[in-house]
NUZA-669389 format. One record per residue: residue number from 1; residue in three letters; x negated, y, z negated of N, C-alpha, C in turn. Coordinates in steps of 0.02 Angstrom, whole numbers, plus 50000, padded with zeros to 5 digits. Example, Ala and Ser with C-alpha at 12.3 -4.5 7.8 and 13.67 -1.06 7.14 Angstrom:
[1; 'ALA'; [49340; 49716; 49610]; [49385; 49775; 49610]; [49340; 49835; 49610]]
[2; 'SER'; [49358; 49888; 49646]; [49316; 49947; 49643]; [49355; 50002; 49606]]
//
This chain:
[1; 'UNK'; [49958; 49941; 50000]; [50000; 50000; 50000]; [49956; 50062; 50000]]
[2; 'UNK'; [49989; 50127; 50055]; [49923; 50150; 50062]; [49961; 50236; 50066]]
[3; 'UNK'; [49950; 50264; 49979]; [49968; 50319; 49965]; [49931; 50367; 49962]]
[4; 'UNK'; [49878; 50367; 49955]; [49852; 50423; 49961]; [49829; 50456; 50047]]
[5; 'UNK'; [49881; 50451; 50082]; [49869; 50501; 50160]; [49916; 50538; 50150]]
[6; 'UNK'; [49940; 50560; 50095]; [50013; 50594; 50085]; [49967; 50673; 50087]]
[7; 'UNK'; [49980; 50702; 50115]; [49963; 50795; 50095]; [49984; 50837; 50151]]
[8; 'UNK'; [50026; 50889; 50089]; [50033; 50934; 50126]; [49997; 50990; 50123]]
[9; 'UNK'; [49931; 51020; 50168]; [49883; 51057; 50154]; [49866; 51065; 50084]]
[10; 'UNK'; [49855; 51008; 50036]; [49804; 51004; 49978]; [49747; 51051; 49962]]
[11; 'UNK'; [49728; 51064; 49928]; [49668; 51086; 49893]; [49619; 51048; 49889]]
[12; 'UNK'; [49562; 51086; 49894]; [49496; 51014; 49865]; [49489; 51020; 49799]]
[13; 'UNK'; [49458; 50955; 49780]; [49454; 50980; 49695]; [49389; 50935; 49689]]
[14; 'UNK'; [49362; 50931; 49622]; [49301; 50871; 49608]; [49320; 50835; 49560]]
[15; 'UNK'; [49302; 50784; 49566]; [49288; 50730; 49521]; [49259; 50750; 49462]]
[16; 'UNK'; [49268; 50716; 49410]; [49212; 50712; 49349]; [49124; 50726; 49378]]
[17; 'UNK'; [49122; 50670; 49424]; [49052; 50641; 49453]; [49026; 50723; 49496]]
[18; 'UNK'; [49083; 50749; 49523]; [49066; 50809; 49554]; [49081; 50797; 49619]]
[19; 'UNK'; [49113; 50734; 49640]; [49109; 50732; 49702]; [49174; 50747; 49734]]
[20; 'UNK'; [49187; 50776; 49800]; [49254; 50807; 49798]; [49317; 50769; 49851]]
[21; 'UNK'; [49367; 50783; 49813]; [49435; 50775; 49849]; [49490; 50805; 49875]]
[22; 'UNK'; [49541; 50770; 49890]; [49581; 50814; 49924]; [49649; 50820; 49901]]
[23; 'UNK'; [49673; 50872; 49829]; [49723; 50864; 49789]; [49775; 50873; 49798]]
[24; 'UNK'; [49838; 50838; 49783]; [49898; 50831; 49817]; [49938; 50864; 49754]]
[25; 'UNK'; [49992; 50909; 49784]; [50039; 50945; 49743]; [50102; 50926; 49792]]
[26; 'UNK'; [50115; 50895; 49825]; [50167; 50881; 49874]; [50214; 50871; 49816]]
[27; 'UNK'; [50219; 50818; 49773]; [50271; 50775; 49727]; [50301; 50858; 49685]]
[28; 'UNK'; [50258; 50877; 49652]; [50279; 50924; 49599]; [50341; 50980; 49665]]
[29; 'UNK'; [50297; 51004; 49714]; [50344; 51032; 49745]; [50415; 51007; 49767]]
[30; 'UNK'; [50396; 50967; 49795]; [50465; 50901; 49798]; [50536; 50908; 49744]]
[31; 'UNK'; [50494; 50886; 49695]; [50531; 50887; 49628]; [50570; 50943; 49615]]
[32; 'UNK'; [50523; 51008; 49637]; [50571; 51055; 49588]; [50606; 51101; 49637]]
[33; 'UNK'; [50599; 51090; 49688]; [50646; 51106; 49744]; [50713; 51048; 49741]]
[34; 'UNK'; [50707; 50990; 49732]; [50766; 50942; 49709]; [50787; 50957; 49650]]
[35; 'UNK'; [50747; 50964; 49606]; [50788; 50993; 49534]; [50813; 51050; 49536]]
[36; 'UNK'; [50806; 51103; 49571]; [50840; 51147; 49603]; [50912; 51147; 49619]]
[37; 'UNK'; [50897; 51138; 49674]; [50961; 51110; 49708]; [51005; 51049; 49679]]
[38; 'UNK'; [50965; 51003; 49646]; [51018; 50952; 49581]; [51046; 50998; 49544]]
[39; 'UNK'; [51008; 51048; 49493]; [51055; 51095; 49463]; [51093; 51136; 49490]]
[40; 'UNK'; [51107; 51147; 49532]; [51135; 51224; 49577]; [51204; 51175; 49583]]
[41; 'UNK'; [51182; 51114; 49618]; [51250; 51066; 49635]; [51291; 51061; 49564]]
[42; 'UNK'; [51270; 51017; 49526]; [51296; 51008; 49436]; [51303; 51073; 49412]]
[43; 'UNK'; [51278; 51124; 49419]; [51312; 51175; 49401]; [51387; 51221; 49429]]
[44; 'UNK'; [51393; 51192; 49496]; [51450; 51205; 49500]; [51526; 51158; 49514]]
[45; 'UNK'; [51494; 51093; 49479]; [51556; 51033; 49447]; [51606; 51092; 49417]]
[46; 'UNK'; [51670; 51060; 49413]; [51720; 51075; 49386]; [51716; 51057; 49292]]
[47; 'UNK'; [51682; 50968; 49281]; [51685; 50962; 49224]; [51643; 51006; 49186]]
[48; 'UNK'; [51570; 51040; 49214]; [51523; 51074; 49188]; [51533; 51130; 49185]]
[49; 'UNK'; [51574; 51151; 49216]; [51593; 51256; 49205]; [51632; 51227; 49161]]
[50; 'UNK'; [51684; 51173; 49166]; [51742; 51195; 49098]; [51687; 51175; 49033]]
[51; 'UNK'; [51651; 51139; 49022]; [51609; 51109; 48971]; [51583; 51189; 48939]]
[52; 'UNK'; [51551; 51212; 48987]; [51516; 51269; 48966]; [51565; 51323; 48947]]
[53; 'UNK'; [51625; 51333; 48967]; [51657; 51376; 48955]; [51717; 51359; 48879]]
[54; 'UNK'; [51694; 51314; 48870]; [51748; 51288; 48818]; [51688; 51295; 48755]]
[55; 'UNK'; [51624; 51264; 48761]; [51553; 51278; 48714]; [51562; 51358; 48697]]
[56; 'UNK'; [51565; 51396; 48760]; [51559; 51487; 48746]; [51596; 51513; 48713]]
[57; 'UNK'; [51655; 51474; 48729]; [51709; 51523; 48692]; [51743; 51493; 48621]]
[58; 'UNK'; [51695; 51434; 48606]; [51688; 51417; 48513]; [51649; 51458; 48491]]
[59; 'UNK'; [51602; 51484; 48529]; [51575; 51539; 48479]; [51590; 51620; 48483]]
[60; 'UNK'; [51624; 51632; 48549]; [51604; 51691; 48557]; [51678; 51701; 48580]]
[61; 'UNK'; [51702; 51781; 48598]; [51767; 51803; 48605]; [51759; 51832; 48662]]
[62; 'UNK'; [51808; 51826; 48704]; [51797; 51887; 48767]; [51742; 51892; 48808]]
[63; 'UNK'; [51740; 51942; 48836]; [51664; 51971; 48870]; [51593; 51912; 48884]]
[64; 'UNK'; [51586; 51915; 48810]; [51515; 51873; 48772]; [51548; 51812; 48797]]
[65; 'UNK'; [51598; 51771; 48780]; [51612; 51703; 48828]; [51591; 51696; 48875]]
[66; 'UNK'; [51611; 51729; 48919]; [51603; 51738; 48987]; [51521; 51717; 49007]]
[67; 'UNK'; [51489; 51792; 48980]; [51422; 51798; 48980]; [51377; 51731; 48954]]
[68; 'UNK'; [51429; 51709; 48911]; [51350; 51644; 48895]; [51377; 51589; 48910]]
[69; 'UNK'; [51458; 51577; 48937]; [51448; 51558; 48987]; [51417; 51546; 49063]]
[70; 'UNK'; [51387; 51610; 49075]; [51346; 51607; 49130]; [51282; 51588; 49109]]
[71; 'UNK'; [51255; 51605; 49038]; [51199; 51591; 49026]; [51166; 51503; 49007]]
[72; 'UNK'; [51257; 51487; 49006]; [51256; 51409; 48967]; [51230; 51364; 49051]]
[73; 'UNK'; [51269; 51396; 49113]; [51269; 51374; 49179]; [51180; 51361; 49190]]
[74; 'UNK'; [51152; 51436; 49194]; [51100; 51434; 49210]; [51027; 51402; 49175]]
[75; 'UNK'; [51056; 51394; 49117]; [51001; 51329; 49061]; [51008; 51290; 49110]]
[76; 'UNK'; [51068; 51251; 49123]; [51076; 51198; 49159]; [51017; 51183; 49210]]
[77; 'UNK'; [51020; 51234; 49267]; [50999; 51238; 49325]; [50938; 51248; 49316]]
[78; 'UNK'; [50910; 51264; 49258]; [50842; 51292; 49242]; [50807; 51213; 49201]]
[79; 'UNK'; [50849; 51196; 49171]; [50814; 51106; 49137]; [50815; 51051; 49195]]
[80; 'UNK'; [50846; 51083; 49248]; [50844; 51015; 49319]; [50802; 51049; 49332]]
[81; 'UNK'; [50779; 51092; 49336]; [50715; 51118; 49417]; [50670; 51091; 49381]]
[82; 'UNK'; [50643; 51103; 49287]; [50589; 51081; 49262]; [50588; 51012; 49249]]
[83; 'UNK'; [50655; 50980; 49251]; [50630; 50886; 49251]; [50632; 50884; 49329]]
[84; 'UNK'; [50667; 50904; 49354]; [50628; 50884; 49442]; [50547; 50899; 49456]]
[85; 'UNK'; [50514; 50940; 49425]; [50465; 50953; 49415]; [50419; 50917; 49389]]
[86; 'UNK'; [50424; 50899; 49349]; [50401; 50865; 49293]; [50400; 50778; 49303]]
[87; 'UNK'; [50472; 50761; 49336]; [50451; 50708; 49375]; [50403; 50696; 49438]]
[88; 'UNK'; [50409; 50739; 49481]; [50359; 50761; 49542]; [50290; 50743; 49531]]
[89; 'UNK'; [50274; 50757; 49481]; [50202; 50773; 49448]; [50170; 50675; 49435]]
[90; 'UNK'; [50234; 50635; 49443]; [50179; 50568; 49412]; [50172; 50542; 49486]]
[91; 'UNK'; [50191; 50568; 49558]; [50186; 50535; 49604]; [50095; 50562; 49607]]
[92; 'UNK'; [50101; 50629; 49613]; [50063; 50663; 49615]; [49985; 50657; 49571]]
[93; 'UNK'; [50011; 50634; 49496]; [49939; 50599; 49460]; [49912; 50535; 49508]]
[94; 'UNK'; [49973; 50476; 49530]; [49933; 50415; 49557]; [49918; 50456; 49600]]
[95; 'UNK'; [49910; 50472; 49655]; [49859; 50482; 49705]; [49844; 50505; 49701]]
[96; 'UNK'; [49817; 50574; 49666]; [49762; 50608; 49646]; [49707; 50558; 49624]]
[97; 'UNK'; [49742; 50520; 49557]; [49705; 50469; 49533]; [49662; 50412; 49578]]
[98; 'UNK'; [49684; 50388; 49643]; [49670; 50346; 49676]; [49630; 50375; 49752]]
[99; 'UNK'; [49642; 50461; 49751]; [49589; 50486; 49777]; [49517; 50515; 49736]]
[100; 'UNK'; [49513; 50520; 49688]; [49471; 50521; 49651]; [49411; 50454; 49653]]
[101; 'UNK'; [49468; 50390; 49635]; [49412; 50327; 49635]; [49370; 50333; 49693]]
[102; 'UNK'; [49432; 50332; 49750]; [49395; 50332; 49827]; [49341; 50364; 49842]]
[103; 'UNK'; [49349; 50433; 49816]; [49281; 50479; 49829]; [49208; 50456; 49799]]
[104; 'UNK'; [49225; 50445; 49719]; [49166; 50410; 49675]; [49150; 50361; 49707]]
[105; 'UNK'; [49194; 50301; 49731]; [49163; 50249; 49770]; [49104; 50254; 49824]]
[106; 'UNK'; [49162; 50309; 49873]; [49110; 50308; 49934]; [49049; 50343; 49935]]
[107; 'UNK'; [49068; 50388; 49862]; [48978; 50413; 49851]; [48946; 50377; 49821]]
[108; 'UNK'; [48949; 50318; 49789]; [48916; 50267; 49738]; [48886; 50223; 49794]]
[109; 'UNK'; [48933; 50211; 49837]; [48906; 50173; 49914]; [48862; 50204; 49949]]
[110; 'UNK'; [48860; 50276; 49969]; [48838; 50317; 50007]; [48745; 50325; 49979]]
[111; 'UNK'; [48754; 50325; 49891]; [48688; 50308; 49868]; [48629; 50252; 49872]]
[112; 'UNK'; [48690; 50192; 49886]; [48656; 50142; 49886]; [48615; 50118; 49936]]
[113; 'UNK'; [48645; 50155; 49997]; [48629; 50142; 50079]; [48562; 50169; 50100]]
//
């Protein structure tokens, strides 16, 4: 299985050893553009505005309902972008991780020759 050709214009970065690679942020972006748009969608369910609007207005009267009701919406939309995010990020460790070995390898080889 062969993951690390994944990049979308990467960065180089180095190794421990110093030797360098080619670092992938594809996943994290991925993620929080889907967690995005996952929240934007779930935020405008029917069960989740009434959820939030029934939470707002146990505490608050009028106006301020309203308002944190909007504010209750946009937590929402704001805890999906950062677990879309946040999930993104472990595609993104393995192949970093498995471009890393590769590099140390082929310089450990490259010494030996």
């Amino acid at each position: 299985m062969e993951v690390s050709s994944v990049s979308f214009a990467g960065r180089l970065a180095q190794t421990k050893k110093g030797n360098t690679y080619e670092k992938t942020n594809t996943g994290k972006r991925i993620g929080t553009v889907v967690g995005l748009l996952g929240g934007g969608i779930a935020a405008r369910t029917d069960i989740v505005q009434f959820c939030s609007a029934v939470t707002a207005s146990r505490f608050l009267k009028g106006g301020k309902a309203v308002a944190a009701t909007y504010g209750i919406l946009g937590a929402i939309v704001a805890a999906a972008t950062l677990a879309g995010r946040a999930l993104g990020t472990i595609p993104d460790a393995i192949i970093n991780s498995k471009r890393k070995a590769q590099a140390d390898k082929i310089a450990a080889d490259n010494t030996k020759s």
